[in-house]
SEBA-747937 format. One record per residue (C-alpha): x, y, z. Coordinates in steps of 0.2 Angstrom, whole numbers, padded with zeros to 4 digits, always signed. Example, Ala and Ser with C-alpha at 12.3 -4.5 7.8 and 13.67 -1.06 7.14 Angstrom:
! residues 2
+0062-0022+0039;+0068-0005+0036;
***
This chain:
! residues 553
+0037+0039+0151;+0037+0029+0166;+0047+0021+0177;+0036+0006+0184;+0037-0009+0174;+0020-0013+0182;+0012+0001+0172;+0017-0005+0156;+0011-0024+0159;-0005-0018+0167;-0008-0008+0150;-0001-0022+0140;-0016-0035+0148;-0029-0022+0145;-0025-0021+0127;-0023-0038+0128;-0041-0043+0133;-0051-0028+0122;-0045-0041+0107;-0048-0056+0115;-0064-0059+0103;-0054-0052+0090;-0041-0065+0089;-0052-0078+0088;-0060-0070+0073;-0042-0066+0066;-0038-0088+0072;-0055-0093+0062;-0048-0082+0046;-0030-0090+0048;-0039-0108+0050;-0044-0105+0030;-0031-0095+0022;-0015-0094+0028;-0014-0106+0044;+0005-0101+0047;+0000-0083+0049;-0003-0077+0067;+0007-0079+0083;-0003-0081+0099;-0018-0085+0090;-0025-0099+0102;-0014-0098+0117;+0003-0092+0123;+0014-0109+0123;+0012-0107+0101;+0027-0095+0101;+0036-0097+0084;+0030-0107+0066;+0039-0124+0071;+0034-0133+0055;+0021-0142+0062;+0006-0145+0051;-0008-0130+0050;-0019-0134+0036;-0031-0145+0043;-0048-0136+0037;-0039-0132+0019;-0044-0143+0006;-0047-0130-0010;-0032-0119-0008;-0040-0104-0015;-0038-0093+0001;-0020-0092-0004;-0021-0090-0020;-0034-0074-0019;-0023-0065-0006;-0006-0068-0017;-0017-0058-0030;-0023-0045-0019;-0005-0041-0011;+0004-0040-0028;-0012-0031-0034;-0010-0017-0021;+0007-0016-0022;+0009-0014-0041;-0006-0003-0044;-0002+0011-0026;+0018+0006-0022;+0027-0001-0039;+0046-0002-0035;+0047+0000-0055;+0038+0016-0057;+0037+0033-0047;+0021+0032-0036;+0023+0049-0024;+0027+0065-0028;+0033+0079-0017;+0026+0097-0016;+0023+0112-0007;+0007+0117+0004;+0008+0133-0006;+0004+0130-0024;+0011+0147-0028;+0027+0139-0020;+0027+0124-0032;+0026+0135-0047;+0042+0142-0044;+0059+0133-0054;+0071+0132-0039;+0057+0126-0027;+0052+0111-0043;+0067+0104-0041;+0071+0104-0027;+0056+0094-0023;+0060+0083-0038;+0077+0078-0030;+0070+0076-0015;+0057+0064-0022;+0069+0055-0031;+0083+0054-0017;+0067+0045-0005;+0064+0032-0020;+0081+0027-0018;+0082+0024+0000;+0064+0015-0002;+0071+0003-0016;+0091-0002-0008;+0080-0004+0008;+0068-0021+0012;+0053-0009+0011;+0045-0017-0004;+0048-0033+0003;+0040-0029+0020;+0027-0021+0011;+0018-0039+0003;+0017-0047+0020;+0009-0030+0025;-0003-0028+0010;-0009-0048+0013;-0011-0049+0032;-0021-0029+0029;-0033-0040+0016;-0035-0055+0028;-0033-0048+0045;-0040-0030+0044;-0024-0022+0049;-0004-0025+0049;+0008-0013+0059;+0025-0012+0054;+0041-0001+0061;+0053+0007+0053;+0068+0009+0061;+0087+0016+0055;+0098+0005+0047;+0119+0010+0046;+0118+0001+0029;+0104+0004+0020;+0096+0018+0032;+0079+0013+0033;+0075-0007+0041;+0056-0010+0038;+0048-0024+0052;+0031-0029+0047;+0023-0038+0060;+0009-0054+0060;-0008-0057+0066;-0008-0057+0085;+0008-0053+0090;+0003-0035+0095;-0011-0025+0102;-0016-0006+0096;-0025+0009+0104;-0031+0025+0096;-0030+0042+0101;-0042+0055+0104;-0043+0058+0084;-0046+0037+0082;-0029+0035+0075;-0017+0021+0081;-0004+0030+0090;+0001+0015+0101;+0006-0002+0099;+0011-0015+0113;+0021-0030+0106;+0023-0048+0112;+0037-0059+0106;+0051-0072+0108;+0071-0069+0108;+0083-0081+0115;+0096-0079+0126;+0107-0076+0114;+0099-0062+0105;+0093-0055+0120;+0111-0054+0125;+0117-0046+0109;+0104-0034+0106;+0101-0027+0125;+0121-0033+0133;+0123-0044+0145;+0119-0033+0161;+0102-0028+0154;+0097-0045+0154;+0087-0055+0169;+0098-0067+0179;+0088-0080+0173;+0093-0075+0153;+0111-0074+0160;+0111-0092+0166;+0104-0100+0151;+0117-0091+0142;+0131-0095+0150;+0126-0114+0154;+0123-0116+0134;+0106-0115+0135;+0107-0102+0125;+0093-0106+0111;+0081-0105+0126;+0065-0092+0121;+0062-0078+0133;+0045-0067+0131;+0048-0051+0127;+0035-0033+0126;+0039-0020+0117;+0030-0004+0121;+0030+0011+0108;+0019+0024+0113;+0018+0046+0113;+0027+0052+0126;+0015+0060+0136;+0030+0067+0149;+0041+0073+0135;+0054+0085+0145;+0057+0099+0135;+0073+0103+0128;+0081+0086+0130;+0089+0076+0117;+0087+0060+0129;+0073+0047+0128;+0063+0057+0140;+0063+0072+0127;+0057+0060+0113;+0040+0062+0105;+0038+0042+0107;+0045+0033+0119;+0050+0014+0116;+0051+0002+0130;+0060-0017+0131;+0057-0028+0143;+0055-0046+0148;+0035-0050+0151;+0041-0063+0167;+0054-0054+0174;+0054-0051+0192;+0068-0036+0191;+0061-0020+0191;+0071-0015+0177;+0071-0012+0159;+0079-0022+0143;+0082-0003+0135;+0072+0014+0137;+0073+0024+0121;+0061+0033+0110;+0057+0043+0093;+0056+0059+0085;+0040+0058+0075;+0028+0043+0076;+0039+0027+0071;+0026+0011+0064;+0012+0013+0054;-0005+0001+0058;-0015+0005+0041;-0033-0003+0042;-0043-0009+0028;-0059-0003+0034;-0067+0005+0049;-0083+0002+0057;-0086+0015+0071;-0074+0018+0084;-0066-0001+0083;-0048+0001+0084;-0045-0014+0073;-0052-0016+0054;-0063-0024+0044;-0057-0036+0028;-0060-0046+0014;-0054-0061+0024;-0068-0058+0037;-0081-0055+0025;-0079-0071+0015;-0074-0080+0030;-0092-0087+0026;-0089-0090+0012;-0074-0100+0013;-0079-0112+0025;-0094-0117+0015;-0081-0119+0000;-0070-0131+0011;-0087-0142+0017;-0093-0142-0001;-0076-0149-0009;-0076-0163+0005;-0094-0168+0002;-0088-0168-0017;-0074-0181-0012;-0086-0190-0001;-0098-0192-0016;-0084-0200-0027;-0077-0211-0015;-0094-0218-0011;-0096-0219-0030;-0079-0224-0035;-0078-0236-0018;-0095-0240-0013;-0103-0252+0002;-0105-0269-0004;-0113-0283-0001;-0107-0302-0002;-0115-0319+0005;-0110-0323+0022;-0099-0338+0017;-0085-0324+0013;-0084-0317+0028;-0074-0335+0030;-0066-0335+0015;-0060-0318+0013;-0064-0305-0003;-0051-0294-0015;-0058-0280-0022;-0041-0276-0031;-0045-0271-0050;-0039-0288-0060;-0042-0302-0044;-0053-0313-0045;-0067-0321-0033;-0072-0337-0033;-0091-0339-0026;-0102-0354-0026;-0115-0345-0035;-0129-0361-0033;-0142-0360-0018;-0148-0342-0022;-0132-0332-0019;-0129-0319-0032;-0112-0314-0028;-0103-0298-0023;-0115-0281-0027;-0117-0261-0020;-0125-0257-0008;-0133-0243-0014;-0129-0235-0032;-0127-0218-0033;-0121-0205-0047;-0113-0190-0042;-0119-0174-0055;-0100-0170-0054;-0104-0154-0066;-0118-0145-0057;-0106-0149-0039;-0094-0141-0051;-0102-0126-0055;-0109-0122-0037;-0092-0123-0032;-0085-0112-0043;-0100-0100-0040;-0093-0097-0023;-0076-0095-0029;-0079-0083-0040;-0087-0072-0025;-0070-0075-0016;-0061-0069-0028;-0072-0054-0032;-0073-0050-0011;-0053-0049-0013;-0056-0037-0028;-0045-0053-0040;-0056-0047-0053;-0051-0031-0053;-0033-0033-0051;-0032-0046-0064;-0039-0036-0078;-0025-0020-0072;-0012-0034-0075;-0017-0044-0089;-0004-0051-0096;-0008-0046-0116;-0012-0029-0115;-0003-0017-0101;-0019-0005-0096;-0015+0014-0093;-0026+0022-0079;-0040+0029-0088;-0043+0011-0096;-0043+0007-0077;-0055+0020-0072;-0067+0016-0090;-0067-0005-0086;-0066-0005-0068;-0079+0011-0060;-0089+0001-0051;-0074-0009-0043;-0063+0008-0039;-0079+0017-0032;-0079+0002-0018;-0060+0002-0015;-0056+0020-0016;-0059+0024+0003;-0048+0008+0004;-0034+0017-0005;-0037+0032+0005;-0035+0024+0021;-0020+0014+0016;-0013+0034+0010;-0016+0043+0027;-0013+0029+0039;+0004+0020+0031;+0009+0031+0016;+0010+0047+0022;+0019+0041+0040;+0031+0032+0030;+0035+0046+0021;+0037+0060+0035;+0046+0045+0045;+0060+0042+0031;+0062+0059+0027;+0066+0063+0045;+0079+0047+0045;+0088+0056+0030;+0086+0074+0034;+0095+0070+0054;+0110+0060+0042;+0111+0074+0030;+0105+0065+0018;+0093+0080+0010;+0100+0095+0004;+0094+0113+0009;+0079+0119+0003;+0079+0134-0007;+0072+0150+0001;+0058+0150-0006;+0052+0138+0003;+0057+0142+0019;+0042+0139+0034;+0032+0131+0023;+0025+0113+0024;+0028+0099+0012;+0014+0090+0003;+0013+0072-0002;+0004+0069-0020;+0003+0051-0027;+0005+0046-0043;+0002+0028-0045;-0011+0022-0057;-0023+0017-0041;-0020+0035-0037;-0022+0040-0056;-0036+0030-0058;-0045+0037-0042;-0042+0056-0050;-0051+0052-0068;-0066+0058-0065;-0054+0079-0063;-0044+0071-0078;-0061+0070-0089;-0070+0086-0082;-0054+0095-0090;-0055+0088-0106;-0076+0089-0107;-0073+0108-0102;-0057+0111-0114;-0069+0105-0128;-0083+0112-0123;-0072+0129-0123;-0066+0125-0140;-0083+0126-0150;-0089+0140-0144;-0073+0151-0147;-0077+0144-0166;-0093+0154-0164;-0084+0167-0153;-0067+0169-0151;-0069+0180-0134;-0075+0165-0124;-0056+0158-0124;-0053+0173-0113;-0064+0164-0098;-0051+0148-0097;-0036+0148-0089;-0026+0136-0102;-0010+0137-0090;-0019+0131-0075;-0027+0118-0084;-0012+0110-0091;-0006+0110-0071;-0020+0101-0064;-0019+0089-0078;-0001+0088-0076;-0003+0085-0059;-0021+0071-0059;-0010+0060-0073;+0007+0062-0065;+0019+0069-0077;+0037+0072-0071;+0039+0090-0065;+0053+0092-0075;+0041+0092-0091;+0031+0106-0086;+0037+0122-0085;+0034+0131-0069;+0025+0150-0070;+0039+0160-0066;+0049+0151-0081;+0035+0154-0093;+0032+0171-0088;+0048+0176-0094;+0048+0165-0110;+0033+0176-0113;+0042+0192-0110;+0055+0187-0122;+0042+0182-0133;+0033+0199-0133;+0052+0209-0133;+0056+0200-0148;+0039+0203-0157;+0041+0221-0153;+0058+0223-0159;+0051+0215-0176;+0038+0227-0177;+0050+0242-0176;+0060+0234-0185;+0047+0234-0200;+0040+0250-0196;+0059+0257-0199;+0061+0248-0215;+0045+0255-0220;+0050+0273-0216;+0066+0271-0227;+0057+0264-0241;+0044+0277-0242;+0059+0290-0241;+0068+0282-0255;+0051+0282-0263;+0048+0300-0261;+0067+0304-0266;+0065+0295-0281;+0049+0303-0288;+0050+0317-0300;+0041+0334-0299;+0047+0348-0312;+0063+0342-0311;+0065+0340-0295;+0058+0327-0284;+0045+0327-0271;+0056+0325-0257;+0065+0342-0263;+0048+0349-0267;+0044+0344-0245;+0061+0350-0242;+0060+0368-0249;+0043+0371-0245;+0047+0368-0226;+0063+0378-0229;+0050+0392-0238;
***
């Protein structure tokens, strides 16, 4: 962590200037989808959205409507606030087999759902899943909250810049924004503040907006044993970008890595992702150009170029549906006619249009997400796996990414928030120096582990005509583990599956009782064959007494 202010804005312009093509990519996207999106997208005096107009390129709103799909898409089908869509166990499967060690990673689970859903997470999470379509990428930070523990902060298109480590995983991310006097009074106190911030706010100026950065970053001169900033794994930096002070707004920092940056796609080393938005970007603008020839063509049509004696030009002319004209018709003059007549093929322009549409909305994967949520039959995730392969195949190293570079941070970041406030209770000891594992559940998830769900059931039936045959082949499948791992791909509650330890005793008392049956029997047999033998007549005597007195004999 440094103490010169110089360092930080040096690195902040180098980041700065490796995206500068970038951001004019990310402007061009905006220009067609979502123009209020962005901040510094075309120069630094566009601080804030102020209301002015942005649409200026859009005439068929369907960049919009494809993105509004996409977002909800992604967020029902991998991170539904109405269903369980994570799942905690241990790095040891043995571990997780074990009753006390199941629960506890149940409550666990369950206590993280909770925070997630009194928190704005699943609100911060639909500006992040339709700027990660459009953009590429969308970084947000989560902080603590008093009230509701957790504060999520997505961020837009622009307003940050990202570098990788030496594993090409964003680990550092320099932001620019706006506060005004006032907020930067509030949030920093007034002696943090510049002495030009102080004046504006004392000389009720205090709406005035103030550049800020704010650096998050590892700490690469972490001391050791110290519960202060400079012993944090991240460090967090304030400060005012035009300040002249060599001093900082606030210098504080983070136990484990704070914001998450997940990208759509990668190519390479590029720190910043590929998109759907960037790949139909083509696509979009040729929609745009087509829908204003197509309204060209119908005003000429509708309004076309006329023609009229020159004797008008004196007199004047309406055009206005029920005037009329009165032109002396004699000496040749035929009167108002077109220019030029034209007929516009409104349904082939029609169908063009809509051919490019359609491979919008199949870029942004509409098609797919449609069909999950259709509104007449809910689908389960192996009908979404048996309709959709083709579509899933493409965007499953999507969902991968979006899981190791957002899920899995938020995860270990929110368990870290409620474990410091006491929030988790102790683990059993079990599961003492061993790591947690995340497993997700959501029908994106469910629907990307079919193809383990059906190689069960094809090998559980293949198993089960040959024991018809012979029997002894049941003895080469594990039944037990296979009810695990299909458990696990299709996401049942723990709860519902009994761990190994539990079922091994139910077993145990299973065979104790079977055994005390069978002596049991073999008792009640014994007394009736003696009550046979005492009962059976042999010279008048029986042939118990017969057994008797020849072993007394």
């Amino acid at each position: 962590m440094s103490n010169d202010k110089k360092y930080y804005k040096k690195r902040f312009t180098e980041l700065e200037q490796e995206a500068t093509d970038w951001k004019k990519l990310w402007a061009e996207v905006a220009e067609y989808t979502l123009p209020r999106s962005g901040r510094y997208l075309t120069s630094n005096t566009e601080q804030r959205n102020d209301g002015k107009k942005k649409r200026q390129q859009i005439i068929n709103g369907i960049g919009a409507d494809v993105i509004q799909i996409i977002s909800a898409g992604i967020q029902g089908g991998l991170t539904s606030p109405a269903r369980p869509w994570f799942a905690l166990s241990s790095s040891n499967e043995k571990l997780s087999e074990i009753g006390s060690v199941k629960e506890w990673l149940h409550i666990v689970q369950k206590a993280i759902m909770r925070v997630l859903s009194r928190s704005n997470f699943y609100n911060s999470l639909h500006q992040v899943y339709a700027e990660l379509a459009n953009f590429g990428v969308c970084p947000m930070l989560i902080e603590e909250d008093e009230d509701t523990i957790i504060r999520c902060r997505p961020f837009t298109i622009g307003e940050y810049y990202l570098s990788l480590n030496s594993k090409y995983r964003v680990d550092t991310m320099y932001r620019q924004f706006t506060m005004t006097a006032r907020q930067m009074v509030e949030k920093f106190g007034e002696d943090k503040v510049s002495a030009t911030v102080k004046r504006a706010f004392k000389n009720d100026m205090k709406e005035t907006d103030f550049e800020i950065i704010h650096v998050i970053e590892p700490n690469n001169d972490k001391v050791l044993d110290n519960d202060t900033a400079e012993g944090m794994e991240y460090s967090s930096i304030y400060f005012e970008k035009s300040g002249k002070q060599d001093k900082f707004l606030r210098k504080s920092g983070y136990n484990i890595m704070p914001f998450v940056a997940p990208r759509w796609s990668v190519v390479g080393t590029d720190t910043y992702g590929d998109s759907p938005g960037i790949n139909s970007l083509g696509d979009l603008k040729q929609l745009q150009k087509m829908e204003k020839l197509k309204l060209q063509a119908i005003e000429k049509e509708v309004f076309p170029a006329m023609n009229a004696p020159t004797a008008l030009k004196r007199e004047g002319v309406s055009v206005v549906a029920g005037d009329v004209n009165y032109i002396d018709m004699g000496q040749g003059n035929q009167g108002i006619t077109p220019t030029y007549q034209i007929k516009v093929d409104l349904q082939n322009l029609g169908m063009e249009i809509q051919n490019v549409e359609n491979r919008i909305r199949r870029s942004y994967f509409n098609d797919l997400f449609l069909s999950m949520f259709a509104q007449d039959k809910r689908m389960t995730a192996t009908e979404v796996n048996e309709r959709s392969q083709e579509r899933l195949l493409i965007l499953g190293s999507v969902i991968e990414r979006i899981q190791s570079e957002m899920l899995d941070i938020i995860i270990d970041r929110v368990f870290d928030i409620m474990y410091r406030k006491g929030l988790i209770p102790p683990p059993p000891q079990e599961l003492q120096g061993s790591d947690l594992k995340v497993e997700y559940i959501s029908m994106l998830a469910q629907a990307q582990k079919m193809v383990g769900v059906t190689a069960i059931e094809q090998i559980a039936g293949f198993v089960g005509n040959l024991a018809a045959a012979n029997p002894a082949v049941l003895d080469k499948l594990d039944f037990d583990q296979a009810v695990d791992e299909y458990a696990e791909m299709v996401g049942v509650p723990p709860a519902i599956i009994r761990s190994d330890d539990n079922v091994a005793k139910i077993r145990q008392a299973q065979q104790q009782q079977a055994a005390q049956m069978q002596q049991q029997e073999m008792l009640a047999n014994s007394i009736q064959g003696a009550k046979t033998l005492s009962e059976t007549k042999m010279n008048e005597n029986n042939a118990l007494d017969a057994l008797m007195g020849n072993q007394i004999q």
